[in-house]
N, C-alpha and C positions, 0 to 999 in steps of 0.2 A: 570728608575724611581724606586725608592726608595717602594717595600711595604711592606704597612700598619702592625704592628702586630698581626689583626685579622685575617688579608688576609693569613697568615704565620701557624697561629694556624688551619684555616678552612682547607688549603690545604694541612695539615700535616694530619691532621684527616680524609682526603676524600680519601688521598693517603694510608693510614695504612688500611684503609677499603675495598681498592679494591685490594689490596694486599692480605691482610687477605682472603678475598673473593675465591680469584685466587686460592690461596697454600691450601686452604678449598675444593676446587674442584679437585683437581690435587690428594687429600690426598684420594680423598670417589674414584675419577677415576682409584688410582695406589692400591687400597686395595686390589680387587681378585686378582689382579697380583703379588702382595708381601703375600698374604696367599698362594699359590699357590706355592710363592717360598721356604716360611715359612716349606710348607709339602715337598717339592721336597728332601731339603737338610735335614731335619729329616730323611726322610727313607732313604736316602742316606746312611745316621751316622749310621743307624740301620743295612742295609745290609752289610755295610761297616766291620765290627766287624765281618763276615761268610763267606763274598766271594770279592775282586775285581772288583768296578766298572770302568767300559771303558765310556767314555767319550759320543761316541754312545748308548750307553744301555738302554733302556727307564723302566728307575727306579721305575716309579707309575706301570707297568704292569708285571716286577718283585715281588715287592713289594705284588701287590695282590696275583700272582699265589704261593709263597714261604713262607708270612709271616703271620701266628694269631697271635691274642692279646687279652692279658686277662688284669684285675685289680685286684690286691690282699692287704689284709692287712698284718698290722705287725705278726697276728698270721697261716697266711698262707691262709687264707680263701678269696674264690674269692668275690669280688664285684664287683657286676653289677649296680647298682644304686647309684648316689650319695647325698647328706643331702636332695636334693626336689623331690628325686623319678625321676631324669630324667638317661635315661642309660649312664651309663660310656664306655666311648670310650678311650682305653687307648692310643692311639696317641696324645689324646688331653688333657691327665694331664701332666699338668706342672711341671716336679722337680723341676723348681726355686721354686717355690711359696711353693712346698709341703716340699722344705730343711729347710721354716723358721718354719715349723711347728714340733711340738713334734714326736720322731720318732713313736710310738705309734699311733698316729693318721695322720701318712702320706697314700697316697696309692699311690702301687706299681705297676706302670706297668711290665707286661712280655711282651716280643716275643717270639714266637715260629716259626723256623725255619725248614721248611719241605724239606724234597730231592723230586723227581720226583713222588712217592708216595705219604701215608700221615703220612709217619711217620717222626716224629719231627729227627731231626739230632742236634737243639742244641737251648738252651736257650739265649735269649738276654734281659740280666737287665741293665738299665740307671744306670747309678752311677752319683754323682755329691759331691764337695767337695770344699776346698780351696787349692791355690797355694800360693807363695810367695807375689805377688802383688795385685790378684783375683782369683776370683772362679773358676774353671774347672771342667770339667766334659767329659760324655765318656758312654761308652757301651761295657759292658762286655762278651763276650759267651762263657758258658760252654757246653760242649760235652754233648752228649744223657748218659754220666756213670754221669755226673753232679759233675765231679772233675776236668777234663783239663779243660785249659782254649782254646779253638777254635780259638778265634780271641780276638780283642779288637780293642778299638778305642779313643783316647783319643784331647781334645781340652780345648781352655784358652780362657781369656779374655784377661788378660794384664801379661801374663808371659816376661821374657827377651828373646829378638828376639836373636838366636845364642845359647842361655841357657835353661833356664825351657820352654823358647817355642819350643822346641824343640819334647815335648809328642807329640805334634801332626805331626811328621813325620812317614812315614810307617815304617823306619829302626826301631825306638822306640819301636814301635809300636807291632813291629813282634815277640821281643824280648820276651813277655808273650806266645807266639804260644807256646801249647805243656807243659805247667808249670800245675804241680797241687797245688791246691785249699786246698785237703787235706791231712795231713801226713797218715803214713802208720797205725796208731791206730785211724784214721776216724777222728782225729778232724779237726777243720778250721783253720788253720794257715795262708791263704791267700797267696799271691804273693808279696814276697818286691823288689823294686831297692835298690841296694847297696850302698854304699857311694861313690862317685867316678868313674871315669869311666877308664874301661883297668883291673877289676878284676882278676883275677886269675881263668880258668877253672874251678879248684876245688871248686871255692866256689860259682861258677853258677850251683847250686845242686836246682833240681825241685821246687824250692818255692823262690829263690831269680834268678835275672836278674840283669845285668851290671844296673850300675847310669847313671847319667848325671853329667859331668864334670861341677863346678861351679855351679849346682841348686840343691843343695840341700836341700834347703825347699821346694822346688817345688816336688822333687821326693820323701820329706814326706808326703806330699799331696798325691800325687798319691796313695803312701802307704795304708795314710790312708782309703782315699775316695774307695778303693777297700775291704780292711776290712770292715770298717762301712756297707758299702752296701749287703756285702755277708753276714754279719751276721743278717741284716736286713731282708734277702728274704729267711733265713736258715729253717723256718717254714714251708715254701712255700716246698723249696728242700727236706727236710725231706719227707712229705707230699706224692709228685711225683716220690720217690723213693721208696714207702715204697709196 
């Protein structure tokens, strides 16, 4: 039998409602368990940039026993509170949101990374940036002299799979191990990829690393987003060396 038009609009309306309902409940039920996920794979990225995680390794109790965090501004000074007086946790600011901000008025998470003692073994700054398609971003660590670069770690949104997505393989990756940060008359010259990939020995000299064959705006990004960042947190570096 044939129904009604009302009969079609009511049941369309009672089905989008308990629908809605459902995927309402499933969203507030999966939430600790995706925040949860949310921190597992942050500190992952963080530790990631200083040591080798095994699959086994229970990352949150790493995490505690190896890593502090501070909040810093643009002029190297720490903050601890943010615009309502409530404490700043620096796990929980956001580079996206601080990258659409004035760099002057972003704040800067640190890590600090401790060996078996308490003494720091190496700084870890977020970096974030643009790639050829979307944003990227990554995790930097500088050595306790705060010119090697220790580790790194780099990720995308929508680079090309085979090409600029490629930052985020460990071989890429490993490639900054051991590069310094700055020349030999102290300034910041940062870490470039080259154009191209299969350089020439000679001209993989402490401040530049092989390219990426085919992404080359992508490994200008990289470029950049490690520049802007180090000169960003260079008050901060200044500061802790002085």
């Amino acid at each position: 039998m044939r129904q009604s038009n009302a009969y079609i609009i009511v049941f369309s309306i009672i089905t989008t409602i308990v629908l809605g309902g459902l995927l309402s409940v499933a969203s507030v039920g999966l939430g600790p368990r995706q925040k949860i996920q949310v921190e597992l794979d942050t500190k992952k990225s963080i530790l990631g940039a200083v040591m080798e995680i095994n699959k086994t390794d229970d990352v949150l109790a790493i995490y505690d026993q190896r890593i502090e965090s501070l909040v810093v501004d643009i002029n190297g000074n720490e903050v601890s509170e943010d615009a309502s007086g409530k404490p700043l946790v620096a796990e929980n600011v956001s580079i996206e949101k601080n990258y659409k901000l004035p760099a002057e008025e972003r704040l800067y998470p640190v890590f600090l990374y401790k060996g078996t003692g308490a003494d720091v073994e190496a700084y870890i700054l977020p970096i974030y940036g643009n790639g050829l398609w979307d944003v990227i971003w990554g995790y930097v660590a500088l050595d306790k002299d705060l010119s090697t670069i220790k580790g790194a770690v780099f990720d995308h949104k929508g680079e090309t799979p085979g090409l600029g997505a490629r930052i985020s393989e460990a071989e890429v990756q490993s490639r900054f191990v051991g590069k310094e940060v700055y020349n030999d008359e102290g300034s910041l010259v940062s870490v470039n990829m080259l154009k191209g990939e299969g350089n020439s020995p000679e001209s993989l000299d402490p401040h530049h690393v092989d390219g990426l064959a085919g992404a080359t705006i992508t490994a200008r990004g990289v470029n950049n987003m490690l520049l802007n960042y180090l000169e960003y947190y260079q008050n901060y570096l200044k500061k802790i060396s002085s």
